[in-house]
N, C-alpha and C positions, 0 to 999 in steps of 0.2 A: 220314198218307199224303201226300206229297210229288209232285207230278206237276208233269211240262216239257211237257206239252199244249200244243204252236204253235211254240212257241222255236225248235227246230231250223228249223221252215219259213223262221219269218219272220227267224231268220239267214242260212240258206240265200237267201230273197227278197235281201234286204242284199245279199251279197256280189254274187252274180248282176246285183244293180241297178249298184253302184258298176262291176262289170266292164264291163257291158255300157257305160258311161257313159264309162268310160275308154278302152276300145277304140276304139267308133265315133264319139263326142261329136264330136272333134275333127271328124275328115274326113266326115262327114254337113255338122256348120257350115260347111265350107271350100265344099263342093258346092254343099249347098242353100240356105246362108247366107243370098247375094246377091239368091235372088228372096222378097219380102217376104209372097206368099201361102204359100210351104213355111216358110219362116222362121218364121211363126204356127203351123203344122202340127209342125213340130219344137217349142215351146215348148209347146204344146197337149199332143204326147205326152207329154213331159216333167216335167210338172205334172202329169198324170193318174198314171202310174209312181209318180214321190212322192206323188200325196196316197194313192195304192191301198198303198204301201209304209208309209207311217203309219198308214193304217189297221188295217191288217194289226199292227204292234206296240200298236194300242191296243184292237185286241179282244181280244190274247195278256193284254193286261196286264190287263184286266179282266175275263175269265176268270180268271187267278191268285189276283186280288183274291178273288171271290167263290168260288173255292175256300177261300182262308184264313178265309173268313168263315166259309163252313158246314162248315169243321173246326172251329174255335173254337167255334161253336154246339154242333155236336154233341158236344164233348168234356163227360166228366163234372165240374161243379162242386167245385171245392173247397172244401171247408166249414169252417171251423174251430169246434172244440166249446168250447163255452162253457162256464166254469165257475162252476156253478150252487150 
């Protein structure tokens, strides 16, 4: 059994994030750029979005992982008969 458990999200997150990055990145920096306590505040959101966006792809993936494991566990062994 084969499951996309998060994927869709955390593409969905993706896209959402680069959008939202490319929309307002620029003229947010133009506006708030110059004063140097929002300047901190913009880069603070910034880095919180990405590390939560990597996040988010690294418990997809480790979910996966430990799907494929306890398929493979669970699958029946194959034996080979020995000739006696």
């Amino acid at each position: 059994m084969k499951s996309t458990s998060g994927i869709p999200l955390a593409f969905f997150l993706t896209v959402m994030n680069v959008w939202a990055a490319w929309q307002f990145g620029v003229p947010l920096w133009q506006v708030w750029g110059a004063d140097p306590l929002k300047r901190v505040g913009l880069l603070l959101m910034s880095g919180i979005a990405s590390a939560s966006l990597c996040h988010a792809w690294a418990q997809i993936l480790k979910i996966r992982q430990l799907q494929q494991r306890l398929t493979a566990i669970s699958a029946p062994p194959t034996s080979e008969v020995a000739d006696v």
